[in-house]
C-alpha positions in Angstrom: 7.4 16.3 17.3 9.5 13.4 17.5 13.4 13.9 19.0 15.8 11.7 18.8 19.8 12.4 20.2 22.9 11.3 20.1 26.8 12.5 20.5 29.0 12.5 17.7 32.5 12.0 17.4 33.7 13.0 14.4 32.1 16.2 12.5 32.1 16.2 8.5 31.5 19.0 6.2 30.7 19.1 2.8 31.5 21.1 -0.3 28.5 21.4 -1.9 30.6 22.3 -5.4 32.1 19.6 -5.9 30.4 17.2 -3.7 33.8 16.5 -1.2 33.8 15.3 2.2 36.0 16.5 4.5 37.0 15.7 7.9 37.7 18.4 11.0 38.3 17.8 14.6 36.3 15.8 17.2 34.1 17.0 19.6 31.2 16.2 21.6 28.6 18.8 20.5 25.2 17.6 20.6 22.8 17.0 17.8 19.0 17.0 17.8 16.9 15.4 15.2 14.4 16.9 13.8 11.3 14.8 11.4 9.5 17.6 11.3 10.1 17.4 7.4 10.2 13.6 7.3 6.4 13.2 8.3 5.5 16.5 6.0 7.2 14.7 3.3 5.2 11.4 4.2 2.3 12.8 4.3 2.2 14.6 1.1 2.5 11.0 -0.4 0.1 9.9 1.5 -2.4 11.9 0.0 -1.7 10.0 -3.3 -2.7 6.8 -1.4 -5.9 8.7 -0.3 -6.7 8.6 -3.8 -6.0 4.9 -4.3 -8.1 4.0 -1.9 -10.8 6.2 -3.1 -9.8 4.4 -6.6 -10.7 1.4 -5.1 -13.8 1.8 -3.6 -15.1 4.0 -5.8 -17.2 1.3 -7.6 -18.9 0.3 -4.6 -21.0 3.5 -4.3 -21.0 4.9 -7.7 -22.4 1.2 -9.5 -25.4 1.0 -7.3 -25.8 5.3 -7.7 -25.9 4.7 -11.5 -28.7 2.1 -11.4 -30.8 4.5 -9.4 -33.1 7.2 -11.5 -31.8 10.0 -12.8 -28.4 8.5 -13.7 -26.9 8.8 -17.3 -26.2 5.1 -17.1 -29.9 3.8 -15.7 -29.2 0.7 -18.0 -26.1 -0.2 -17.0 -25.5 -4.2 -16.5 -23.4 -6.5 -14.0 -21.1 -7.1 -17.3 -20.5 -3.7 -16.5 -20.4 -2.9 -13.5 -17.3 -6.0 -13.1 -15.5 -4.1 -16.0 -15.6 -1.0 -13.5 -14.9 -2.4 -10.7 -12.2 -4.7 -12.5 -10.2 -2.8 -15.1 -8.0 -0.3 -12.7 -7.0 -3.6 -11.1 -5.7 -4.7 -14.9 -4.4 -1.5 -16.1 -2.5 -1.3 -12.7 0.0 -3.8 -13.6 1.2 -1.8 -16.3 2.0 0.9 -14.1 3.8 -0.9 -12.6 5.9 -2.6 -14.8 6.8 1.2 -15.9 7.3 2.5 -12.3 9.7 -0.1 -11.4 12.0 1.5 -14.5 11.1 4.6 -13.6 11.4 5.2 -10.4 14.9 3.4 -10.8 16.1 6.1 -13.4 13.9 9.4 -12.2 13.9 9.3 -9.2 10.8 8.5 -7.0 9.4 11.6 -6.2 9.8 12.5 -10.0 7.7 9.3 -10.6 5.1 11.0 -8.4 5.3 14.3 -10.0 5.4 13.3 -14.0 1.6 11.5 -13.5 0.0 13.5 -11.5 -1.3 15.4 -14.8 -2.3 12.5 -15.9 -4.4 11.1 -12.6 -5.7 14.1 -12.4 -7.2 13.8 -16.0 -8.4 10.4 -15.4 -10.8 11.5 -12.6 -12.0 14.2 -14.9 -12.8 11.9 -17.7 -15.1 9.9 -14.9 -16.2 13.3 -14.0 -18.1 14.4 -17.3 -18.5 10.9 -18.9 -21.2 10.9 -21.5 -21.1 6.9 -22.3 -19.9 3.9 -20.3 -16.7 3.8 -22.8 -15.4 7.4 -21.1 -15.5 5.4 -17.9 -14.0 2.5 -18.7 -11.3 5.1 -20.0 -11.2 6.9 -17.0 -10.8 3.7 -14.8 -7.8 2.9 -17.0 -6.4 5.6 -16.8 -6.9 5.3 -12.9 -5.5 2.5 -12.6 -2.4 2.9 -14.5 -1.1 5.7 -12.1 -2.5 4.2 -9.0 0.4 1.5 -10.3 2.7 3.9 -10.2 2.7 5.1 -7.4 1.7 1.7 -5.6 5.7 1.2 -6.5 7.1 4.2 -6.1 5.8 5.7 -2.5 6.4 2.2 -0.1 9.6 2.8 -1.7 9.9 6.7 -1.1 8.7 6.5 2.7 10.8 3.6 3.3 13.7 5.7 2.1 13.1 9.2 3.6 12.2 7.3 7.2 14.4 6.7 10.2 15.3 2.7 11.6 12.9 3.3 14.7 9.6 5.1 12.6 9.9 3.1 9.3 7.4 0.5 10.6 5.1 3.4 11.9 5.4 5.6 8.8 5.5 2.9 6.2 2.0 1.6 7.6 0.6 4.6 7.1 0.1 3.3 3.6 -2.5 1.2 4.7 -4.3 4.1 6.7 -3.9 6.6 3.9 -5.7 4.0 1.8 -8.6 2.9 4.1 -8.6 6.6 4.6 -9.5 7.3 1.1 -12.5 4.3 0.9 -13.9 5.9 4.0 -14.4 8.9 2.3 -15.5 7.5 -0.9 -18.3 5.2 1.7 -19.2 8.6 3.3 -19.4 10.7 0.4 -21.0 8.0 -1.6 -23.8 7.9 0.3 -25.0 11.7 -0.2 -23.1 12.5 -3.1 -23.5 11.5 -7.3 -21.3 9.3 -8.4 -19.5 12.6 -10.1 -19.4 14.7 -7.5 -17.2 11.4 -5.9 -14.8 11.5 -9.0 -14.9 15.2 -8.3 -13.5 15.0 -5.2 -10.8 12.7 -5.6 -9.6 15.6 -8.5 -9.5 18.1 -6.2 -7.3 15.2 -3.4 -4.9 14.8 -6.5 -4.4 18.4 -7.1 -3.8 18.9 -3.5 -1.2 16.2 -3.5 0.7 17.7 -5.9 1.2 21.5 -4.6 2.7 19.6 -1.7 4.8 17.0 -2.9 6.3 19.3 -5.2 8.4 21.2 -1.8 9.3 18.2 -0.8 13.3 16.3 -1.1 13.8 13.2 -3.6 15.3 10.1 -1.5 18.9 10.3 -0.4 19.6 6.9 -1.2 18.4 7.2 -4.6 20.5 10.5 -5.0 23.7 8.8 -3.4 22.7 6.3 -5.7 23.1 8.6 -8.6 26.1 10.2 -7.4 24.3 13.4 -6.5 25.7 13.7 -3.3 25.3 17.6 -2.8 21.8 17.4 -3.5 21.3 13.8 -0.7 23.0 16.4 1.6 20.8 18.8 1.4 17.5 16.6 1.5 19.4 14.9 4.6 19.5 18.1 6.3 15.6 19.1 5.4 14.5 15.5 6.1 16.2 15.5 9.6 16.7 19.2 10.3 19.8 21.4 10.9 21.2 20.5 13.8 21.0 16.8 13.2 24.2 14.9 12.5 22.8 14.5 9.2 26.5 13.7 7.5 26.7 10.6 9.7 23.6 9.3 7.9 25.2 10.5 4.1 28.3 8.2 5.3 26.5 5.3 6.3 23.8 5.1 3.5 27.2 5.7 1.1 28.9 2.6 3.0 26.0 0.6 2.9 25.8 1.1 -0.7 29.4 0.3 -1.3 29.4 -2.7 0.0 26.2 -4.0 -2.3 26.0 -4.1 -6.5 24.9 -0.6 -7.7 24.8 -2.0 -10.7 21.6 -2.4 -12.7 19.8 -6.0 -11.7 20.9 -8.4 -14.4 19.5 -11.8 -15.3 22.1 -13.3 -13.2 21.2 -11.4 -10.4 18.8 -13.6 -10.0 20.8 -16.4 -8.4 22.2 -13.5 -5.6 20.0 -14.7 -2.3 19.8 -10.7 -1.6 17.4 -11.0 -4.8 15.6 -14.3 -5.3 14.7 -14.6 -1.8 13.5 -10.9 -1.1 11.6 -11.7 -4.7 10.3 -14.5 -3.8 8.7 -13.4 -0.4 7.5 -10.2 -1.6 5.7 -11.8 -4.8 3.9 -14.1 -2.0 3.1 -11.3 0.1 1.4 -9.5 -2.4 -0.3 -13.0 -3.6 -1.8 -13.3 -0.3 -2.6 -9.7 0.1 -5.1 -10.1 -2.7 -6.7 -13.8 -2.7 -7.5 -13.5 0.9 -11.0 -11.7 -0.4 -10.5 -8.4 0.9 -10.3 -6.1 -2.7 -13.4 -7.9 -3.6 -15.1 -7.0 -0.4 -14.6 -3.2 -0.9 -15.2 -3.2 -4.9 -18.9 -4.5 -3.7 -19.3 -4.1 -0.4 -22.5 -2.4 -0.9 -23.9 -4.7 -3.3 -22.7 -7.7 -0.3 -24.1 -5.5 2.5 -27.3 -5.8 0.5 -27.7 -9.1 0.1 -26.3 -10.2 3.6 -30.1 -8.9 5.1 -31.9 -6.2 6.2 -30.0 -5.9 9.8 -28.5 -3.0 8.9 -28.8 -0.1 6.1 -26.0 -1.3 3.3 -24.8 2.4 3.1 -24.5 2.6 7.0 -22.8 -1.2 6.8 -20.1 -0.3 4.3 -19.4 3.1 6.2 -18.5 1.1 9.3 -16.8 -1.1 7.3 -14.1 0.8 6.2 -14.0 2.8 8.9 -13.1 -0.1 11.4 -10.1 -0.3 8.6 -8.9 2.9 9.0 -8.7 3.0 12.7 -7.4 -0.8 12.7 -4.6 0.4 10.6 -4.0 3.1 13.3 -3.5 1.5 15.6 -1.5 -1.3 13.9 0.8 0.9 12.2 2.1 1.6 16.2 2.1 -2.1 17.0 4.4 -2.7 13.9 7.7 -1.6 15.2 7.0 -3.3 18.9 5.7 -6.7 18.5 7.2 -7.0 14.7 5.9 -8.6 11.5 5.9 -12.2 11.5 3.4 -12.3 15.1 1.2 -9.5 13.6 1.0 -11.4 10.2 -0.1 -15.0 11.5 -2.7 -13.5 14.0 -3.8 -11.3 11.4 -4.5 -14.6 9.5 -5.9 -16.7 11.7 -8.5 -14.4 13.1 -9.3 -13.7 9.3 -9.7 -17.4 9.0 -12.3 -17.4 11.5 -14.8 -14.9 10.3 -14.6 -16.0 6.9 -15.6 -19.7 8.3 -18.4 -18.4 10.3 -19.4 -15.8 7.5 -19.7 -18.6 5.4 -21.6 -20.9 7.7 -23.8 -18.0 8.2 -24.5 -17.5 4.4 -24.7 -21.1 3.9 -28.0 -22.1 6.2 -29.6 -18.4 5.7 -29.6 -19.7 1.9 -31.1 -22.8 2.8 -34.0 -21.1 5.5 -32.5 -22.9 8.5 -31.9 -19.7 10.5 -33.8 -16.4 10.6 -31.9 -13.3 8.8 -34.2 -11.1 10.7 -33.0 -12.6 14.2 -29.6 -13.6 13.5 -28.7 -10.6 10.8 -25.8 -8.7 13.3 -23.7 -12.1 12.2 -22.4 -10.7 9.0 -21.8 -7.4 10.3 -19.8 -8.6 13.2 -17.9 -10.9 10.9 -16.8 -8.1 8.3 -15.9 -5.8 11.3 -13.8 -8.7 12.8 -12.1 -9.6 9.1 -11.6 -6.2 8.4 -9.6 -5.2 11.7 -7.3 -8.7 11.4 -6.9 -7.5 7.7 -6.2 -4.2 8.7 -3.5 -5.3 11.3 -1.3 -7.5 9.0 -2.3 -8.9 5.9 -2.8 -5.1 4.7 0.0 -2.9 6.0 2.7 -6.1 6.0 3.5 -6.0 2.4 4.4 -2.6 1.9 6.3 -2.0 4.9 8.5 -5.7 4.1 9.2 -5.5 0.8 11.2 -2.0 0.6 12.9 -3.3 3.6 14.2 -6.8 2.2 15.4 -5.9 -1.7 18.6 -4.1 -1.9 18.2 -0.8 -3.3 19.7 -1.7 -6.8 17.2 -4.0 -7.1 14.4 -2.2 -5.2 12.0 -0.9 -7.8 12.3 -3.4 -9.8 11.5 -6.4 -6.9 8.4 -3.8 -5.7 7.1 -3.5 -9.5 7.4 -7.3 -9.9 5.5 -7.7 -6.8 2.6 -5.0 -7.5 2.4 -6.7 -10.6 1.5 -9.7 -9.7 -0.8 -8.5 -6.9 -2.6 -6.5 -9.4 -3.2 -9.4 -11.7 -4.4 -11.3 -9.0 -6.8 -8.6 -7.8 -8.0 -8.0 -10.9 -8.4 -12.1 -11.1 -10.4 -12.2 -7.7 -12.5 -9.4 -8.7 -13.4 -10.2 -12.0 -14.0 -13.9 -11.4 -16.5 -12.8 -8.0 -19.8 -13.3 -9.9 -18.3 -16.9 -11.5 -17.5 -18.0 -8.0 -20.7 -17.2 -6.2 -22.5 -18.6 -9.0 -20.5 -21.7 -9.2 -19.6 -22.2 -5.2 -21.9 -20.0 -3.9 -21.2 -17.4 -1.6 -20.5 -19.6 1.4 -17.7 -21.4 -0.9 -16.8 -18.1 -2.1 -15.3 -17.0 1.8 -14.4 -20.5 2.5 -12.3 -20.0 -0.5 -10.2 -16.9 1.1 -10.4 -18.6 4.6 -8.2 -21.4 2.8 -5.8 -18.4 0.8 -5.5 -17.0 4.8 -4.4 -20.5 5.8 -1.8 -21.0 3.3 -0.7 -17.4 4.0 0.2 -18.1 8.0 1.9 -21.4 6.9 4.1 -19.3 4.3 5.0 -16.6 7.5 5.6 -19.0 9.8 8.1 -21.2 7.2 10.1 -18.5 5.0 9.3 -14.8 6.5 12.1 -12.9 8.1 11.6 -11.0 11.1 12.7 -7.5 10.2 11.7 -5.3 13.7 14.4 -3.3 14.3 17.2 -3.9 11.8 18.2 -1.2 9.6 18.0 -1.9 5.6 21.7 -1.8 5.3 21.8 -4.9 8.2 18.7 -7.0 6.3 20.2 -6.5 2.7 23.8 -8.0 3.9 22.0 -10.5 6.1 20.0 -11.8 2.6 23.0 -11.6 1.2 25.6 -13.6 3.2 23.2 -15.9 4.5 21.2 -19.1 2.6 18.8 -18.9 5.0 16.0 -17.2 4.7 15.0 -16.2 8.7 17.1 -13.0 10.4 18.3 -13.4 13.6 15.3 -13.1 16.0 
């Protein structure tokens, strides 16, 4: 359980009628903070990202079960089989575009409650599909709530978290999500491509009996002038004896002193906007042109044709589970050594086993190495791209954004920026088969190595470092600053 005190030298209490603060006497009491709720809270949304991730992955395992006999779609072709891997990827942008409003005017846990129905549904649809078209309507589905919530939780944990845990909690996004294409590698490989979709039902359902007991986000209450109610998630989120009216003050300050007014075209020329814009936009560029969501939507099918070293059920199984306990261990390095270090070394060890990966595939297609002797090299290059991936190109994004764009602006910055990443995702994945036909698939990784290059020269040039400021201190700083980099 993690404690964290302080003394206090004022004490505040509130009237929760008519949302008053008043001010008693001093005195030096002690008060002990409690997450207990805070990581519940995370969690439960968490388990929504479980689900992307199985979203993700899901057409790794389930295209290859369909072609196998026995399967209602026996027949099916790689037309196909991009459309399924590809069309969440599309449909995702619109879910976004209608998060960012959403989440602004509901609230974000509300977002997360509303389309939970309809996730659920969308799995069901995949569940008992009788033609191709029922999965293509499924995946749509999919996709449009996994762009929801690809907006609204980043936000929502970022919100709920503490200065010294928001690194460590908001990385857990990553985790939750190479979580979910573990179990979707594991499962896969024993399970129907149904029984899969099945599972992620059942995931969703869970989700939702738990993030139902949870608080909305104080900030976003404040925001709305529901103080009585940010009190009282305060007090959940950080227990009883916390000083939790210290917090309600300094959120409310912090808020005071930025536009709560709705972003407006000429927002746009406020440095608090167009810079935090701007950077998360790239982020999320980078994030999805450095070859990784093409890698999971057919890492079996890439497995398979990389040799017979290793089983390509067994290979994609390590795979993602190298991601999932590289984003363990990241999400603790994120809060000491800070963004910006993690982000170029990330790169530039991403760089590398892309270049060898694509030497590798380059002179097996040309017979001047043995596959047979020499097959552990693909292996050991995914496992190596998928830990730097893992450590900062993955988590970086969604812990940065919510921390650069003030919170008028927040939803609509993160929607802007899952946006685009979708489009490009859905880009990179639908275009896979072009490339390798047209480049080959050594050109194909060369072609991310290059996307990783350009990423580390973008960090190095415009990223702030953000370890260990509070949002309050990186919103003014974007604000009263033309430059770009925070104090280091």
């Amino acid at each position: 359980m993690s404690k964290i005190q302080a003394f206090v030298d004022v004490k505040k209490n509130v009237d929760l009628t008519n949302c008053s603060v008043q001010e008693n006497d001093a005195d030096t009491r002690v008060h002990t903070v409690n997450l207990r709720f805070t990581y519940i809270a995370t969690m439960a949304t968490l388990l929504y990202v479980i689900i992307m991730g199985i979203m993700t992955a899901f057409s790794a395992p389930a295209t290859v079960d369909m072609q196998k006999p026995g399967s209602r779609f026996i027949h099916i072709t790689e037309e196909e089989i991009s459309w399924i891997a590809s069309l969440p990827l599309l449909t995702a942008a619109s879910g976004n575009i209608v998060s960012g409003y959403a989440s602004q005017k509901l609230g974000r846990k509300a977002v997360l409650m509303y389309f939970s129905a309809v996730y659920l549904s969308s799995w069901l649809m995949i569940v008992y599909a009788s033609s191709i078209g029922w999965i293509y309507a499924g995946r749509i589905l999919c996709g449009f709530c996994s762009g929801m919530f690809n907006v609204a939780i980043p936000i929502y944990v970022a919100e709920i978290s503490v200065t010294k845990i928001r690194g460590f909690l908001s990385s857990g996004f990553q985790i939750a999500s190479g979580g979910g294409m573990l179990i979707t590698m594991c499962l896969g490989a024993v399970l129907r491509w149904s029984w899969l979709a099945m599972v992620a039902a059942i995931i969703t359902t869970c989700a939702t009996c738990l993030m139902y007991f949870m608080p909305e986000s104080p900030p976003w209450l404040i925001r709305q002038s529901k103080n009585a109610d940010a009190v009282k998630a305060l007090k959940m989120l950080r227990g009883n004896d916390s000083d939790f009216m210290k917090e309600f003050r300094e959120i409310s300050d912090g808020q005071a002193k930025l536009s709560t007014d709705s972003i407006r075209l000429r927002d746009i020329l406020d440095p608090a906007l167009y810079k935090a814009l701007g950077i998360a936009v790239t982020l999320m560029f980078f994030q999805m042109f450095c070859g990784m969501s093409v890698l999971i939507a057919y890492t079996v099918e890439i497995f398979q044709s990389s040799g017979n070293f290793i089983n390509a059920s067994v290979g994609s199984i390590i795979f993602t589970a190298v991601h999932v306990l590289t984003a363990a261990v990241s999400s603790t390095l994120m809060d000491r050594i800070g963004r910006k270090k993690l982000y170029i070394t990330s790169g530039s060890c991403m760089i590398l086993a892309l270049t060898v990966l694509g030497i590798y595939s380059l002179m097996s297609a040309e017979n001047k190495i043995n596959s047979s002797s020499f097959g552990w090299i693909p292996l050991t290059c995914f496992v190596f791209y998928v830990i730097a991936f893992a450590t900062g190109y993955g988590p970086i994004p969604y812990v940065m954004i919510p921390e650069i764009v003030p919170i008028h602006s927040r939803s609509t910055v993160m929607a802007v920026a899952c946006i685009f990443g979708a489009l490009s995702a859905f880009l990179s994945t639908k275009v896979f088969y072009a490339m390798k036909f047209t480049l080959g698939i050594h050109g194909v990784y060369w072609t991310y190595a290059l996307f990783c290059f350009l990423g580390c020269i973008f960090c190095y040039f415009c990223m702030p470092e953000t370890k260990g400021k509070s949002i309050n201190e990186i919103n003014l700083s974007f604000a009263a600053s033309s430059r770009v980099a925070l104090p280091k």
